[in-house]
N, CA and C atoms of all chains as a GROMACS GRO file, in nm:
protein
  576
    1UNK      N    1   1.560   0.008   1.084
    1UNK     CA    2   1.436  -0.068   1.084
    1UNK      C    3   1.372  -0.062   0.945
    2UNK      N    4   1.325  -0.156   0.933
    2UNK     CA    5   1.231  -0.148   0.830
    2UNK      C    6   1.133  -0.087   0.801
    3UNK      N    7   1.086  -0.044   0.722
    3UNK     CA    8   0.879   0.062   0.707
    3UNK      C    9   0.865   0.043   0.544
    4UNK      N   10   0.738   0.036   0.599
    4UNK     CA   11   0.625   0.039   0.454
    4UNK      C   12   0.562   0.149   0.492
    5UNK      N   13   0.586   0.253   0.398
    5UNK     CA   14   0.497   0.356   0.371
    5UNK      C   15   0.390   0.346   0.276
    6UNK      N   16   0.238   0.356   0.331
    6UNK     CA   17   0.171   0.374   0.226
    6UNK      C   18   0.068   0.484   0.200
    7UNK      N   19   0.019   0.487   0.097
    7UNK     CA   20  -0.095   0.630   0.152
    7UNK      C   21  -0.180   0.662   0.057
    8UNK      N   22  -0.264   0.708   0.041
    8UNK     CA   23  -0.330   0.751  -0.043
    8UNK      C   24  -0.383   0.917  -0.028
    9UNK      N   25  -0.350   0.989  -0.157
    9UNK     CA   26  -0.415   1.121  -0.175
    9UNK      C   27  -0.520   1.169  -0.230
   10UNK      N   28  -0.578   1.218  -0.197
   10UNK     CA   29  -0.691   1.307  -0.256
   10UNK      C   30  -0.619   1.344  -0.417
   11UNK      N   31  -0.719   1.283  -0.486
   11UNK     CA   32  -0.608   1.392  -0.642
   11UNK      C   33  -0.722   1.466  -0.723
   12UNK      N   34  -0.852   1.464  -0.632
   12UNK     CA   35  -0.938   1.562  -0.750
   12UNK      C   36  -0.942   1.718  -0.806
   13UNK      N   37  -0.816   1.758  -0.699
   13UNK     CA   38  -0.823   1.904  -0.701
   13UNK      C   39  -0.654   1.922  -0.761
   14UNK      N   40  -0.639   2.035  -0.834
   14UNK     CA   41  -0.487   2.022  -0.874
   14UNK      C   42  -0.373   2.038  -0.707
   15UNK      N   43  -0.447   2.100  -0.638
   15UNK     CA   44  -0.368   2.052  -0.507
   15UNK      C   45  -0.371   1.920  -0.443
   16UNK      N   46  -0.417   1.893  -0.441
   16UNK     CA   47  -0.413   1.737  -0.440
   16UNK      C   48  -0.311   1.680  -0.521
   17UNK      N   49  -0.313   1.680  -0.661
   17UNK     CA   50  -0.233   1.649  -0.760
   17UNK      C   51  -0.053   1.665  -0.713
   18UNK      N   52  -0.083   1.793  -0.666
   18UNK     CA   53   0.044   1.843  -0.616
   18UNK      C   54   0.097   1.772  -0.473
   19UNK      N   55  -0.023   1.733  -0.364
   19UNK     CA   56   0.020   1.662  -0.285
   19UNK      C   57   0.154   1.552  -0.292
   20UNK      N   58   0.012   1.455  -0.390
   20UNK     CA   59   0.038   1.312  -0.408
   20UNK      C   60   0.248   1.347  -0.500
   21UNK      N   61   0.220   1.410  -0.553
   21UNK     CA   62   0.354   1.439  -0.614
   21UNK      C   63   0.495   1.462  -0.509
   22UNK      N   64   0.440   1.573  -0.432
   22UNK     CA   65   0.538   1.612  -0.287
   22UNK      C   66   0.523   1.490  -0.199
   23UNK      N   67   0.445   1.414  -0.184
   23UNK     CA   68   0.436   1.299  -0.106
   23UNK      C   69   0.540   1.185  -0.167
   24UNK      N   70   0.522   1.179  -0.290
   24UNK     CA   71   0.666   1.060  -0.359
   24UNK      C   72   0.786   1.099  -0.346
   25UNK      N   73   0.803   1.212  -0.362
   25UNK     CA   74   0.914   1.262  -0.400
   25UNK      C   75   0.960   1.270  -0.249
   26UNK      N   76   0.908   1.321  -0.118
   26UNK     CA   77   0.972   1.256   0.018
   26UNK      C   78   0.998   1.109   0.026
   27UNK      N   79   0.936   1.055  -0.004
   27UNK     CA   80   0.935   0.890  -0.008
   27UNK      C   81   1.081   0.877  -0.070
   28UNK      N   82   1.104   0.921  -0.146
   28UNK     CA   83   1.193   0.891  -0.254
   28UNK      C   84   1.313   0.893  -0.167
   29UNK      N   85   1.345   1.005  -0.104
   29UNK     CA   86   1.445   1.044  -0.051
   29UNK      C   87   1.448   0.905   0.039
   30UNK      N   88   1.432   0.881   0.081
   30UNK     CA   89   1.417   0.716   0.226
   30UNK      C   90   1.418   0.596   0.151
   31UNK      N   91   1.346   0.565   0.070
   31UNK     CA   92   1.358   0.431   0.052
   31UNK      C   93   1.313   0.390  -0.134
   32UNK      N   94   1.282   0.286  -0.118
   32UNK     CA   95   1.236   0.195  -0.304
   32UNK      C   96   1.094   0.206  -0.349
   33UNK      N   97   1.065   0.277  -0.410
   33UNK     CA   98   0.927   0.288  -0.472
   33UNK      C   99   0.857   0.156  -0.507
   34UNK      N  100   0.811   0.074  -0.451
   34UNK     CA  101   0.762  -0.089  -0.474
   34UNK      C  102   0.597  -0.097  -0.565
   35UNK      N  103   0.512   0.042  -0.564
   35UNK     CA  104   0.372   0.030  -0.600
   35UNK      C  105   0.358   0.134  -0.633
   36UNK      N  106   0.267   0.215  -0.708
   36UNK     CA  107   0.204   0.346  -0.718
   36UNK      C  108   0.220   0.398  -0.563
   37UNK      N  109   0.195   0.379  -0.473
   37UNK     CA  110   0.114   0.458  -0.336
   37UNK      C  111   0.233   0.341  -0.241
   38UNK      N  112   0.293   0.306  -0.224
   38UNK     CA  113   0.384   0.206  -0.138
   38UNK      C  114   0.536   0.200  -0.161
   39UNK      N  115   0.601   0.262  -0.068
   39UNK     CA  116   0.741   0.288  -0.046
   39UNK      C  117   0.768   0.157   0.059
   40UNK      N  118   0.917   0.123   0.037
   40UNK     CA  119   0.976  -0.013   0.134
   40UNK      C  120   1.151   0.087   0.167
   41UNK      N  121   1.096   0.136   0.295
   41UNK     CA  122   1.236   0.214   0.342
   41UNK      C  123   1.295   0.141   0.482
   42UNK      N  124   1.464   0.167   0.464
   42UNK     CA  125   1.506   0.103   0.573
   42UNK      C  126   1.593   0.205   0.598
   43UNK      N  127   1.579   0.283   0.756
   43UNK     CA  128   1.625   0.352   0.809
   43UNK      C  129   1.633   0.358   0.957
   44UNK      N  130   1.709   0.418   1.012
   44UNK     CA  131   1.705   0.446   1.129
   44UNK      C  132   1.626   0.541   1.237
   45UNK      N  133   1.596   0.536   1.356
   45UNK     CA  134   1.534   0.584   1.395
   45UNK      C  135   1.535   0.736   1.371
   46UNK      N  136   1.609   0.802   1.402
   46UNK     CA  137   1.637   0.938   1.320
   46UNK      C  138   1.564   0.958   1.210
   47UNK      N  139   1.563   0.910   1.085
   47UNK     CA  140   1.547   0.882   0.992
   47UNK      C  141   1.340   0.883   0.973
   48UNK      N  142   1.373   0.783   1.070
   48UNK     CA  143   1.223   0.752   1.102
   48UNK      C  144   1.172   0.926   1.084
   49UNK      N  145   1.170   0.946   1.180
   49UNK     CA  146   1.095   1.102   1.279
   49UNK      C  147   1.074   1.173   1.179
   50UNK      N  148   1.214   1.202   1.105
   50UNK     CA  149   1.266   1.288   0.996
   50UNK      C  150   1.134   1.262   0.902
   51UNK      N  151   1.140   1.132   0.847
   51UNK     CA  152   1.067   1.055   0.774
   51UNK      C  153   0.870   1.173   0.763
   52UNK      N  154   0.852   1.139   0.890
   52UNK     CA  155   0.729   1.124   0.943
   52UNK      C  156   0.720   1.296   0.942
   53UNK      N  157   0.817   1.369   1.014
   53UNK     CA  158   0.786   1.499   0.989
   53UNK      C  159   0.731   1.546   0.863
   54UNK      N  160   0.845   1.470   0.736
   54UNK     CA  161   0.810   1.579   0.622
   54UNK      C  162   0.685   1.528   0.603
   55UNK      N  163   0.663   1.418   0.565
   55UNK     CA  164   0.532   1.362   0.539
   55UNK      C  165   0.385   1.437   0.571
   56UNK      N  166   0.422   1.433   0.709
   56UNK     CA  167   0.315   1.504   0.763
   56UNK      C  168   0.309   1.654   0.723
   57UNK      N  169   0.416   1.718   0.669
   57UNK     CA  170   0.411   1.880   0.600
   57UNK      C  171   0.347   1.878   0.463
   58UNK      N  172   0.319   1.735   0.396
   58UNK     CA  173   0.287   1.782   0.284
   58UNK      C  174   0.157   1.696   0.275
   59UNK      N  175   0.102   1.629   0.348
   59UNK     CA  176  -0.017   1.541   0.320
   59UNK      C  177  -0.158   1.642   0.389
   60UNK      N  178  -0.269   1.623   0.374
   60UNK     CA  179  -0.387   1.722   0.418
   60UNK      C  180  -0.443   1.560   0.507
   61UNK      N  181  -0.432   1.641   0.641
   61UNK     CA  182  -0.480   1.489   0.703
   61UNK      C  183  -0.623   1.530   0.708
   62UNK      N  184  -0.745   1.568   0.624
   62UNK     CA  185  -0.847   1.599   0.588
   62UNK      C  186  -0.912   1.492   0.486
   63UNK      N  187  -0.817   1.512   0.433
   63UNK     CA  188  -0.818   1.454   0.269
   63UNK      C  189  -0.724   1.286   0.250
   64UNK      N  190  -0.607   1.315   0.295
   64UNK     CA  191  -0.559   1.179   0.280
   64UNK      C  192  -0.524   1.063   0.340
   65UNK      N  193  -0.517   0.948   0.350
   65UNK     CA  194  -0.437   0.857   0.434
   65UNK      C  195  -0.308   0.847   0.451
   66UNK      N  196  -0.243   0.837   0.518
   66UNK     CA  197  -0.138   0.777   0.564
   66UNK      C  198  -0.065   0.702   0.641
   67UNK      N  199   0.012   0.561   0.624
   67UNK     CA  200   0.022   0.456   0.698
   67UNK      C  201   0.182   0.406   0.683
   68UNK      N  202   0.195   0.402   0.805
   68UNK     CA  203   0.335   0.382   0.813
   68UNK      C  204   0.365   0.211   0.942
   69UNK      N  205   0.412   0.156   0.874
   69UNK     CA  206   0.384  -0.024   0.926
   69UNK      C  207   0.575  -0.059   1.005
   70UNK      N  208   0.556  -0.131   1.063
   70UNK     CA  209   0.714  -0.180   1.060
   70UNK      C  210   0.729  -0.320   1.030
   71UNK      N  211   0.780  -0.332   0.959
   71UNK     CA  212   0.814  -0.456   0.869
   71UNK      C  213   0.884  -0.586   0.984
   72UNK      N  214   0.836  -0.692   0.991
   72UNK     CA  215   0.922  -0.814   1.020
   72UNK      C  216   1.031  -0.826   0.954
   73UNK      N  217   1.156  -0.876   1.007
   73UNK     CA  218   1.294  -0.870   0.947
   73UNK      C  219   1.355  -0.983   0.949
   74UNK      N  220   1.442  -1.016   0.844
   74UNK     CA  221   1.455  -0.982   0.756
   74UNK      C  222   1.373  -0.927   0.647
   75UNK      N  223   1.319  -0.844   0.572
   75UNK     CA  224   1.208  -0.799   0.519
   75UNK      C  225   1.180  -0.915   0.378
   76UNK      N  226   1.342  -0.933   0.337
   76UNK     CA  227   1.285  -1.016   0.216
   76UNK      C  228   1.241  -1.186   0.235
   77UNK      N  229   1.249  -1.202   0.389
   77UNK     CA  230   1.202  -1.327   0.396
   77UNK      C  231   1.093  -1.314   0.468
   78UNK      N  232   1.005  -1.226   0.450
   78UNK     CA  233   0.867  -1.192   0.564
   78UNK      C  234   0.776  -1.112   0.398
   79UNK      N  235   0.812  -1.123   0.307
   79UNK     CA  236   0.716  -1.080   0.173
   79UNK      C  237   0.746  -1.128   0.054
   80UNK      N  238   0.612  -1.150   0.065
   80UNK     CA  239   0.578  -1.237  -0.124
   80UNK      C  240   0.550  -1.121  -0.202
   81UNK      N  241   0.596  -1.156  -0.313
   81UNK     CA  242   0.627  -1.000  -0.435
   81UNK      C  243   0.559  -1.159  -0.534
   82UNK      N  244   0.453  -1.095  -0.604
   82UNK     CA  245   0.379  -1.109  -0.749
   82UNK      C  246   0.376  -1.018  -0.816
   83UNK      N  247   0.381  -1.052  -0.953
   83UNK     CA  248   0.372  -0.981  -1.060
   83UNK      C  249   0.469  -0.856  -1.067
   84UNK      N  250   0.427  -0.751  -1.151
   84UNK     CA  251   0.527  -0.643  -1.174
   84UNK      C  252   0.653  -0.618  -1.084
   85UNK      N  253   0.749  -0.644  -1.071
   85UNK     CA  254   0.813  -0.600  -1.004
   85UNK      C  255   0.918  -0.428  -1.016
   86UNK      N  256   0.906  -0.361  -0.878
   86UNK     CA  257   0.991  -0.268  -0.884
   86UNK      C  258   1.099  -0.228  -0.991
   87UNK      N  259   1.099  -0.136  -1.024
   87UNK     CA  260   1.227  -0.095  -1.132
   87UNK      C  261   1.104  -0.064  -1.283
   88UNK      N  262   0.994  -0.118  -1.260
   88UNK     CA  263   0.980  -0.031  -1.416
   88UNK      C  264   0.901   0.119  -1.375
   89UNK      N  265   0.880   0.186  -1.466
   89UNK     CA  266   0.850   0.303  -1.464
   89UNK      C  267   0.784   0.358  -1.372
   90UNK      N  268   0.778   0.368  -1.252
   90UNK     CA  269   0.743   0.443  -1.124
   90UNK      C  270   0.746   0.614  -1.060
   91UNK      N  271   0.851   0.638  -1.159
   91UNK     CA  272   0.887   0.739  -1.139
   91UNK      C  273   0.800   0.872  -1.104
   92UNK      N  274   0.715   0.909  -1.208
   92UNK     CA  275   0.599   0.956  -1.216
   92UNK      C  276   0.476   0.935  -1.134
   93UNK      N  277   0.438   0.998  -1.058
   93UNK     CA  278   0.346   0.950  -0.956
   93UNK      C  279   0.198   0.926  -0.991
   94UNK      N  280   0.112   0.869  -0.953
   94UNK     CA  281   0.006   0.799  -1.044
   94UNK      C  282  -0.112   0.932  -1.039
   95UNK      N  283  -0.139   0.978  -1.135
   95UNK     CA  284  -0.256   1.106  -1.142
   95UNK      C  285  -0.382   1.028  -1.209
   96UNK      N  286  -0.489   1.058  -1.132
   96UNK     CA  287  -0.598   1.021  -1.133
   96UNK      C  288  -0.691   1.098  -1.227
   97UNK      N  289  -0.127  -1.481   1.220
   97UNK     CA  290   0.025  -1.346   1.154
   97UNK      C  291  -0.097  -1.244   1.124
   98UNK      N  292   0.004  -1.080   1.128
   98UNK     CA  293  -0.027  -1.002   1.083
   98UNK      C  294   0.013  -0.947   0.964
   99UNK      N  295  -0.065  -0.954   0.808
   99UNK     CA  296  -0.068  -0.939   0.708
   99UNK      C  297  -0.077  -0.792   0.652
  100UNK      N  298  -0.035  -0.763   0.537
  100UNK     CA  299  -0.037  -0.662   0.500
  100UNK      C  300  -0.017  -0.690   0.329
  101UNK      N  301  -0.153  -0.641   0.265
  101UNK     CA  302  -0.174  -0.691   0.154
  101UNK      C  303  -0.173  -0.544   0.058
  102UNK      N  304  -0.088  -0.557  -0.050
  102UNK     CA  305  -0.105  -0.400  -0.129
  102UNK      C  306  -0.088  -0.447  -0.294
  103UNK      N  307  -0.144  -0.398  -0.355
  103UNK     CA  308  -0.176  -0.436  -0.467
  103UNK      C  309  -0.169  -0.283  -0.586
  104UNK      N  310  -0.143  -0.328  -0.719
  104UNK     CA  311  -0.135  -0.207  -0.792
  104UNK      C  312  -0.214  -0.305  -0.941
  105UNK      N  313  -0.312  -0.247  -0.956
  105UNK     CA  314  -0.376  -0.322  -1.050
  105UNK      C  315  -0.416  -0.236  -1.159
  106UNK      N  316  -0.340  -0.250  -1.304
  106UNK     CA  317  -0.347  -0.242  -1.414
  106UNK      C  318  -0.518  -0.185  -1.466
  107UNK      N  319  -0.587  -0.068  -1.458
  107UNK     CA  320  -0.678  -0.024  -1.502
  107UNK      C  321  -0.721   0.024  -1.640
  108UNK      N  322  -0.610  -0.013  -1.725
  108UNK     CA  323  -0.611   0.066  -1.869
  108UNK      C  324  -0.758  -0.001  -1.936
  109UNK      N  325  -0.777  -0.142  -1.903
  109UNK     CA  326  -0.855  -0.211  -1.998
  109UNK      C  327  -0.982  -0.249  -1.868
  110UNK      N  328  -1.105  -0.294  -1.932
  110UNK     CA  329  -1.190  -0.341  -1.862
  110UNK      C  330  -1.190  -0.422  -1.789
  111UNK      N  331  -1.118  -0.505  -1.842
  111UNK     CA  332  -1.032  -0.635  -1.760
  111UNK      C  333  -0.969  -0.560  -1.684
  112UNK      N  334  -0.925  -0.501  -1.661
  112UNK     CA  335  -0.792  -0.447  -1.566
  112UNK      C  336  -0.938  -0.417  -1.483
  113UNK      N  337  -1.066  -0.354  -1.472
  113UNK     CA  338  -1.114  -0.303  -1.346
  113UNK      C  339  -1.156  -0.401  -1.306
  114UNK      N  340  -1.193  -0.500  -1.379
  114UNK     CA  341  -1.272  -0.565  -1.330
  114UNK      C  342  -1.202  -0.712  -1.275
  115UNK      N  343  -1.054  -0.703  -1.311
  115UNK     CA  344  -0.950  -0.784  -1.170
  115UNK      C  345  -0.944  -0.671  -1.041
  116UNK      N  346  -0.923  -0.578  -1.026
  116UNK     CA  347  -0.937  -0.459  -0.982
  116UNK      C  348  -1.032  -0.474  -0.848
  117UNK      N  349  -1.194  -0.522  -0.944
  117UNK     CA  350  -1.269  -0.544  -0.824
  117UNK      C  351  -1.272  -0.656  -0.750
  118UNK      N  352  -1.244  -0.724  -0.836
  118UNK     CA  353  -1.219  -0.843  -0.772
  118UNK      C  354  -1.109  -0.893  -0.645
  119UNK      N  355  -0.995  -0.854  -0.666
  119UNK     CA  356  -0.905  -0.841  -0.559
  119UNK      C  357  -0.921  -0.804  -0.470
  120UNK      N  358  -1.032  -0.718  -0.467
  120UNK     CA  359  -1.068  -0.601  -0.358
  120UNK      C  360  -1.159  -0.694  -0.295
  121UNK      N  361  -1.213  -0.769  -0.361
  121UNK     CA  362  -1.367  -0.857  -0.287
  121UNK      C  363  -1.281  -1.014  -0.266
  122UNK      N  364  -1.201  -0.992  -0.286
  122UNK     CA  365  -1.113  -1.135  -0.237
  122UNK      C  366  -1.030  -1.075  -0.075
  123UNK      N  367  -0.966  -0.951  -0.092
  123UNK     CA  368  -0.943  -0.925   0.046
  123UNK      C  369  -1.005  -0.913   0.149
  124UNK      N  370  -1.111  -0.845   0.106
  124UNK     CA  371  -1.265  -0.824   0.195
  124UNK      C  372  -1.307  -0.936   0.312
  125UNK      N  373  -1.259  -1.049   0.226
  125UNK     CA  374  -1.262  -1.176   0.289
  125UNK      C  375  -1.187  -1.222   0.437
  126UNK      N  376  -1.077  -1.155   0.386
  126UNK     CA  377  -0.960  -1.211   0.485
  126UNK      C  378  -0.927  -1.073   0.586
  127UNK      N  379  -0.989  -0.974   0.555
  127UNK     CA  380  -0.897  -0.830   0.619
  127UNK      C  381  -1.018  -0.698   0.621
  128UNK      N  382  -0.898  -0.588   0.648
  128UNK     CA  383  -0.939  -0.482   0.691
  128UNK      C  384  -0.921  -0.341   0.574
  129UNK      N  385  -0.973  -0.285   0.493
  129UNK     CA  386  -0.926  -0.214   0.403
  129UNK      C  387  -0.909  -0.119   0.481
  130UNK      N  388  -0.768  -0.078   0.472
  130UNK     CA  389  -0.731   0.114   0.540
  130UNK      C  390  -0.684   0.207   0.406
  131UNK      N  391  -0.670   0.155   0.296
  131UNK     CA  392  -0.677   0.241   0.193
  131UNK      C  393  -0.749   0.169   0.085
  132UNK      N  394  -0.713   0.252  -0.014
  132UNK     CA  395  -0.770   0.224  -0.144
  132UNK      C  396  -0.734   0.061  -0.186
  133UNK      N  397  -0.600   0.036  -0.191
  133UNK     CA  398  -0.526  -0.091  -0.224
  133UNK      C  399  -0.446  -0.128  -0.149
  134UNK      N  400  -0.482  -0.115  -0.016
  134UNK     CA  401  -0.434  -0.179   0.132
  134UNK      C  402  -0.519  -0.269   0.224
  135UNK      N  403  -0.461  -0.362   0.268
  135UNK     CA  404  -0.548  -0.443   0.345
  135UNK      C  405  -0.480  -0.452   0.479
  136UNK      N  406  -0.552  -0.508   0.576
  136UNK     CA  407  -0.452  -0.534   0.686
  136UNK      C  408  -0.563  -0.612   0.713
  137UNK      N  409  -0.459  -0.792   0.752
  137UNK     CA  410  -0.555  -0.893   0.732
  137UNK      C  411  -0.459  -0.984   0.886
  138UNK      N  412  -0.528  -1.022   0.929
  138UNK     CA  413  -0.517  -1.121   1.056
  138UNK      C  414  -0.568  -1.273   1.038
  139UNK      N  415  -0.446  -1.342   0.986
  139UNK     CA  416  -0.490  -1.514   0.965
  139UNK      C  417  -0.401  -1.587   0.998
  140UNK      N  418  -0.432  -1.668   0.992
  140UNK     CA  419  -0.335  -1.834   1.031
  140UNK      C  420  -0.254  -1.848   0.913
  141UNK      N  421  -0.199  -1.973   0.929
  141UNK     CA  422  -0.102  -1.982   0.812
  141UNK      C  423  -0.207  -2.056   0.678
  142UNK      N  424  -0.330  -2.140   0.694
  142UNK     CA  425  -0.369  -2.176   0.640
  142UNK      C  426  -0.480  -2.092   0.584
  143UNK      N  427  -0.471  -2.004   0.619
  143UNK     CA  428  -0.591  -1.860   0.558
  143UNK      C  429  -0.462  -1.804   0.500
  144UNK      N  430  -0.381  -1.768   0.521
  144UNK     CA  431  -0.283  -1.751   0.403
  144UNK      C  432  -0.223  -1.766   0.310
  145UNK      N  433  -0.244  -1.907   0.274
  145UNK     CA  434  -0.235  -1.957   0.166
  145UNK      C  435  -0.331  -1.964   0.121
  146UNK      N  436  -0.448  -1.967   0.130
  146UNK     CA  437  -0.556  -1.968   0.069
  146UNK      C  438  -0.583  -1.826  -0.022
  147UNK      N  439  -0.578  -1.701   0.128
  147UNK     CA  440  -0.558  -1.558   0.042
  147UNK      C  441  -0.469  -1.572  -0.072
  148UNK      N  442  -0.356  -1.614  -0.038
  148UNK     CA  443  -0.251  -1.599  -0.208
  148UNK      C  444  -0.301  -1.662  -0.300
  149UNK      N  445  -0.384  -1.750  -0.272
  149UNK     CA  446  -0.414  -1.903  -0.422
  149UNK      C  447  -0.548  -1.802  -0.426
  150UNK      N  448  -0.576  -1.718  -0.404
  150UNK     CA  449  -0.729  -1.649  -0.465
  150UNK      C  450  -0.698  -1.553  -0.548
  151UNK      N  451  -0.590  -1.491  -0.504
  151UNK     CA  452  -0.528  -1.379  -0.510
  151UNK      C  453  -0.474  -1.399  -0.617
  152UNK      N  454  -0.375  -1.492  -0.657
  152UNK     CA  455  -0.288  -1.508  -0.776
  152UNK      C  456  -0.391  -1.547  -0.870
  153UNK      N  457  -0.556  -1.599  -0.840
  153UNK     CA  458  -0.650  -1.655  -0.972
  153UNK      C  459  -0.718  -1.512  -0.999
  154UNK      N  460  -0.683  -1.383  -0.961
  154UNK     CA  461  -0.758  -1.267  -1.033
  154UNK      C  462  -0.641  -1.173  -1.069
  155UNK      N  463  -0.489  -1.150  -1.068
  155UNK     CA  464  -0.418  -1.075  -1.100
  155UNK      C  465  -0.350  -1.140  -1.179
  156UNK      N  466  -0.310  -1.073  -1.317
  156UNK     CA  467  -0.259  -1.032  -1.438
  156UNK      C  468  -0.097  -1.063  -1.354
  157UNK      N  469  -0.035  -1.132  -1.348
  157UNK     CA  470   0.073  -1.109  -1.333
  157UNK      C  471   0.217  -1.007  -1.435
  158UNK      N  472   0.117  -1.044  -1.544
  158UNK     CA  473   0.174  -0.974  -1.642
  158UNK      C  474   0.150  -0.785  -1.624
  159UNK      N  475   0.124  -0.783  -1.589
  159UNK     CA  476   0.051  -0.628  -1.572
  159UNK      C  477  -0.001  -0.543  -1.394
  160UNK      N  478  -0.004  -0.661  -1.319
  160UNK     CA  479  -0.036  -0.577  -1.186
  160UNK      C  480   0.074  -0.634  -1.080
  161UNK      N  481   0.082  -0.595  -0.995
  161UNK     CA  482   0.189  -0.610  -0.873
  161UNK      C  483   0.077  -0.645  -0.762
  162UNK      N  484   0.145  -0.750  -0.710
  162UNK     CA  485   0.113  -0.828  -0.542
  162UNK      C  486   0.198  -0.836  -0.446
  163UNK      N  487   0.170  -0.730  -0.353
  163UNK     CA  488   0.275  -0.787  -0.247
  163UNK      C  489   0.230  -0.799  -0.067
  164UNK      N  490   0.260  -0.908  -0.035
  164UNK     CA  491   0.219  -0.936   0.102
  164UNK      C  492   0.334  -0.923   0.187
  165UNK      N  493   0.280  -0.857   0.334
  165UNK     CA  494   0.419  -0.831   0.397
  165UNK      C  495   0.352  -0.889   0.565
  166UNK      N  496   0.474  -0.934   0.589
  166UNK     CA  497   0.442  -0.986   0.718
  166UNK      C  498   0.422  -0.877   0.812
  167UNK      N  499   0.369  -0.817   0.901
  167UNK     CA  500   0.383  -0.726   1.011
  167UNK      C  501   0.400  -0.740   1.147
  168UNK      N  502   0.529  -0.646   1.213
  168UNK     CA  503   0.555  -0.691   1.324
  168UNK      C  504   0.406  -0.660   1.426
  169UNK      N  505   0.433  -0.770   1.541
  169UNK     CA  506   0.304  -0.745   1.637
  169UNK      C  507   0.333  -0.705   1.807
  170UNK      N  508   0.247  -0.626   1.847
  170UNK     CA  509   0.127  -0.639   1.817
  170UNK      C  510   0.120  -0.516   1.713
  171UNK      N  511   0.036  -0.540   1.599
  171UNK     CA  512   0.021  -0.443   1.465
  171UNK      C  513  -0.025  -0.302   1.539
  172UNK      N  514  -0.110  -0.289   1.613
  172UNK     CA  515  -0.111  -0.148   1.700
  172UNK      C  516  -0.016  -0.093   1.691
  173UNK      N  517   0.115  -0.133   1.833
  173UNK     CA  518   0.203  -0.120   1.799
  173UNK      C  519   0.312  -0.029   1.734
  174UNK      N  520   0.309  -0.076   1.635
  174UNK     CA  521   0.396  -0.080   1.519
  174UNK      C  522   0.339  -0.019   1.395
  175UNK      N  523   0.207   0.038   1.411
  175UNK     CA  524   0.165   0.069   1.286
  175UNK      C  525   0.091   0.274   1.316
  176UNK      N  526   0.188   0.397   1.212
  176UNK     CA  527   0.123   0.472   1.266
  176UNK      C  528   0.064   0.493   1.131
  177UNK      N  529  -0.068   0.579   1.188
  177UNK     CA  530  -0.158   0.610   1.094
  177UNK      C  531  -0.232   0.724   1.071
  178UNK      N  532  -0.189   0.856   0.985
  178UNK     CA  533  -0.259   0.957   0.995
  178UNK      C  534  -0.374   1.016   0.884
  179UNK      N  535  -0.444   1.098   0.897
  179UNK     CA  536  -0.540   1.159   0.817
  179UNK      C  537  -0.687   1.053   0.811
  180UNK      N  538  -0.706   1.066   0.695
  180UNK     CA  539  -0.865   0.957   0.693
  180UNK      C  540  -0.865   0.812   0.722
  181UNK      N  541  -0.924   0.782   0.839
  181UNK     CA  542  -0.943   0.609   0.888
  181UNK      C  543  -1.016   0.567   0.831
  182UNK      N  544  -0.944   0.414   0.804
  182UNK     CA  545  -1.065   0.308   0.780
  182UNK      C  546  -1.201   0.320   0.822
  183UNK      N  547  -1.288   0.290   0.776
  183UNK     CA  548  -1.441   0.328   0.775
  183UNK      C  549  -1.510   0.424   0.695
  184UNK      N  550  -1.444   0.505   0.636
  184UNK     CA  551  -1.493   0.571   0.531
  184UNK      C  552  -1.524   0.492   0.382
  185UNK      N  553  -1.566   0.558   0.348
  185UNK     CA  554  -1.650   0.486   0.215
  185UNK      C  555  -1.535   0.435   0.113
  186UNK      N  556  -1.481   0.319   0.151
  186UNK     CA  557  -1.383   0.200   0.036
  186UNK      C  558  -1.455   0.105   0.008
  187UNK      N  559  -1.560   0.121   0.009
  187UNK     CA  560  -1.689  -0.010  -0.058
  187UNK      C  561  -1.622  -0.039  -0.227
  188UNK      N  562  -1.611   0.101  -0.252
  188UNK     CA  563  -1.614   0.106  -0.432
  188UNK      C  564  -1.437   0.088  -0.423
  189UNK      N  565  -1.419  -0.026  -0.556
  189UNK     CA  566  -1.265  -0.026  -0.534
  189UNK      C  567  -1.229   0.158  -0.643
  190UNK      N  568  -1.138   0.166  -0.588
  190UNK     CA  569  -1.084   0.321  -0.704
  190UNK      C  570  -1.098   0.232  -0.861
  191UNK      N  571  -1.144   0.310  -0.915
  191UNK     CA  572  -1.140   0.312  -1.070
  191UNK      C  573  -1.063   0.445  -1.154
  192UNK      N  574  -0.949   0.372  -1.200
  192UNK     CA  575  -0.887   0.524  -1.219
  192UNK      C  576  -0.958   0.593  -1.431
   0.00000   0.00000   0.00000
């Protein structure tokens, strides 16, 4: 299935900082970094759970959002992409 | 349709916040902010084109990312969501 992960962290505290960091870097493992804060993963249900576990080990559900969508499919004929596209420098997670 | 609007907007320059806010007060229009640069918007096909033709007159294509995603329904559903809900204070768009 398809998912859009998105989320936002708290980054005013260096734990925070550290969140938002452990939060990409799970992302990473699943799917394409598409935005600062927005992953486009296609996995299986397994995958899913898996997904959602780690997530939930490293986010402060106090402090941050997190949103997990299921995509209409085919995905690339259900989204319009403007401007920047995926592949430039993402790597680095966005510190506030 | 159920929409899903996410945006990454270029803050280096003044211009950059101030497309920034603007995008944010163009979604406002059509949707629901659940994060910082997330919308979740419920329209017809002709409120959807309209959102994109507003949308594409305040982003830098050169510099920010737009992407709209269709969402399967009913968006309930299909959409999980943990830590801080919509309704908290996203009046102010993030200024990084």
């Amino acid at each position: 299935m398809e998912l859009l992960v998105t989320y936002d962290v708290s980054t005013e505290t260096r734990e925070g900082r550290r969140r938002l960091r452990r939060v990409a870097q799970v992302c990473e493992g699943y799917g394409q970094r598409v935005q600062q804060s927005v992953f486009e993963c296609n996995v299986d249900g397994v995958h899913r759970e898996q997904l959602v576990h780690r997530l939930l080990g490293e986010v402060d559900q106090g402090e941050d959002s997190l949103r997990i969508y299921r995509l209409l499919e085919p995905r690339a004929e259900f989204t319009r992409s403007y401007g920047i596209q995926p592949g430039y420098d993402l790597h680095d997670p966005l510190i506030l």
